[in-house]
N, C-alpha and C positions, 0 to 999 in steps of 0.2 A: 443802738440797742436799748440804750433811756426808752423812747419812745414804746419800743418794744415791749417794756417793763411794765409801764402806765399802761398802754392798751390791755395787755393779757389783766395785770389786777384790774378793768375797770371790768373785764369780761368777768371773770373769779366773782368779785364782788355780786355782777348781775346773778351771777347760778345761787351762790349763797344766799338771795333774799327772793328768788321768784319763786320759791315753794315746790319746785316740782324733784329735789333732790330728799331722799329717808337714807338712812344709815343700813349699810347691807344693799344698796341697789348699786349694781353695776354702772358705770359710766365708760364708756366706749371713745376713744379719741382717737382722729381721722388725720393726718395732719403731713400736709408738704409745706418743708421748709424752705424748701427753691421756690414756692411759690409767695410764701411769705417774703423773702428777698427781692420777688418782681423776676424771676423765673422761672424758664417754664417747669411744670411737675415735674420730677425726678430726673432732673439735669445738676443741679448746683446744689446739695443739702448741704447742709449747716447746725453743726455741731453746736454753737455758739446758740442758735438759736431755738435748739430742741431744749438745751438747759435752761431757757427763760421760761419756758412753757412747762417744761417737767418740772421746776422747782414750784411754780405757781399753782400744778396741778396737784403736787404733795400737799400745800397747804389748802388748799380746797379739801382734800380727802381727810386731814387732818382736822376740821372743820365740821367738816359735815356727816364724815362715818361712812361714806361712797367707798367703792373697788373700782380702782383701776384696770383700762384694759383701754392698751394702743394694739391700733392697728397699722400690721404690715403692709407694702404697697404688694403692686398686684404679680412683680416677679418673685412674690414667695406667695400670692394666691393669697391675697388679703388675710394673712395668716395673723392669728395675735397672741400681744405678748402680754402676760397677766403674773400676778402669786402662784405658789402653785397652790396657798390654800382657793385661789377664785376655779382653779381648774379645775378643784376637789369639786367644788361646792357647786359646779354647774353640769358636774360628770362629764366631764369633757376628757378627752385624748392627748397625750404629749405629741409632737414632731418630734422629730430629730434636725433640726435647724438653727442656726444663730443668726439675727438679721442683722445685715452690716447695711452700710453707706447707701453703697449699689444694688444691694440685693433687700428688701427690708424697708428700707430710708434712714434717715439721719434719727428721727423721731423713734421710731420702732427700737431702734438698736441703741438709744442713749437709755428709753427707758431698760431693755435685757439686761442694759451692763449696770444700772442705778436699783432695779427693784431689788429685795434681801433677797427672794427664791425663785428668780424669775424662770415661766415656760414659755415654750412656743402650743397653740393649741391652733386645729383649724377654725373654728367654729367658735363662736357664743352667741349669746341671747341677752343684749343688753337692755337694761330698763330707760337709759337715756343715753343721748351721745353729741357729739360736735366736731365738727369736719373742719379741717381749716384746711383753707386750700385745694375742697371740693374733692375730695380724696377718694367720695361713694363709699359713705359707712353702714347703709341702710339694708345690706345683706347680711348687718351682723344685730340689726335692732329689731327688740321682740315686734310681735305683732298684737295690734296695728299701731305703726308709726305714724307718728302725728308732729309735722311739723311749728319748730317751736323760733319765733321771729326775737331774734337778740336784739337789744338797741346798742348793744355794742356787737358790730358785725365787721367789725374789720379787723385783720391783724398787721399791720406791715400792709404787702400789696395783696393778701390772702382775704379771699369773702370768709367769713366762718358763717356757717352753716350749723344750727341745731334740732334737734328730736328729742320728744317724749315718750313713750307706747302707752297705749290702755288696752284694757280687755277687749277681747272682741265682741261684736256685738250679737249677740243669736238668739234665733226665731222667728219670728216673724211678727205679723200686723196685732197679735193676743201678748206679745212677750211684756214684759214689764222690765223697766231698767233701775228705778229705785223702789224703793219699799214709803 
C-alpha cells in the first residue's frame, strides 16, 4: 500500500504542474480497484485502496479548486457520485441510489460515504478526467475529448488513463480559431 501511496502522489503531483487543471473545472474519476490489485474489473474491490486514491484526490482538489466527480461502474450505468452543489451547478438530476461494493464499486461508494453532501446524478460533463483501471470515463467528458498522455501511467497493476476537452472546432475552410 506504500507503493500505492508514492504512485498516486507522483500521479497528483503531475495533474498539479501540467497546467490543464482551473479552479471550478470538473474532474471526473474512473477507477477499478480490482484492477489496481492485478484483478479483474469488478471482481475484488478494495476499500483500502479507494482511501489512498480518495484522500490524495482531496488534496489535489484542495490544491487546485477542481470538483470532484467518481464514477459509478456500469451495474449502476456509469452513474456518478458528486456535491450536491456540482449537481446544482451542472443542472443535473438526483437518482435515488447508493453505490456499494458490488453495485457501484469500492471507488464510487467510499467517495458517497466520504464527500460532505454527496449525490448520485446520471450524467455530467466533465472538463477533465482519469480512468484508472480503464473504467471508460469518456461518456461523461465534455466534447471534444482529447486525450492527455501521463508519465505517470501506472497505478499498482492498473493503466491510468487521462482526458482533457476543448471547444469544438466549427466551420469550415473561412473559420478562424484565434484572433
Amino acid at each position: 500500500m506504500e507503493e500505492l501511496q508514492v504512485q498516486m502522489e507522483n500521479i497528483i503531483t503531475e495533474w498539479q504542474t501540467n497546467g490543464y487543471l482551473k479552479p471550478g473545472m470538473c474532474f471526473l474519476i474512473g477507477c477499478s480497484t480490482s484492477e489496481v490489485i492485478g484483478e479483474k474489473i469488478g471482481t475484488t474491490g478494495s476499500e483500502e485502496v479507494a482511501e489512498i486514491i480518495f484522500a490524495a484526490l482531496k488534496k489535489l482538489q484542495a490544491t487546485t479548486g477542481i470538483e470532484l466527480a467518481f464514477q459509478c461502474c456500469e451495474h449502476l450505468n456509469r452513474a456518478i457520485v458528486v456535491e450536491r452543489k456540482v449537481m446544482e451547478q451542472q443542472l443535473a438530476q438526483e437518482v435515488s441510489v447508493v453505490p456499494v461494493k458490488r453495485a457501484g464499486g469500492s471507488m464510487a461508494g467510499h467517495a458517497y460515504r466520504h464527500l460532505s453532501d454527496p449525490v448520485v446524478i446520471e450524467n455530467i460533463k466533465a472538463d477533465v478526467g482519469m480512468d484508472i483501471g480503464e473504467t471508460m470515463i469518456g461518456m461523461h467528458i465534455k466534447h471534444v475529448a482529447v486525450p492527455l498522455r501521463l508519465d505517470n501511467c501506472q497505478l499498482g497493476q492498473a493503466r491510468v488513463n487521462a482526458a482533457y476537452s476543448r471547444p469544438k472546432l466549427i466551420g469550415g475552410s473561412r473559420a478562424a480559431y484565434s484572433l
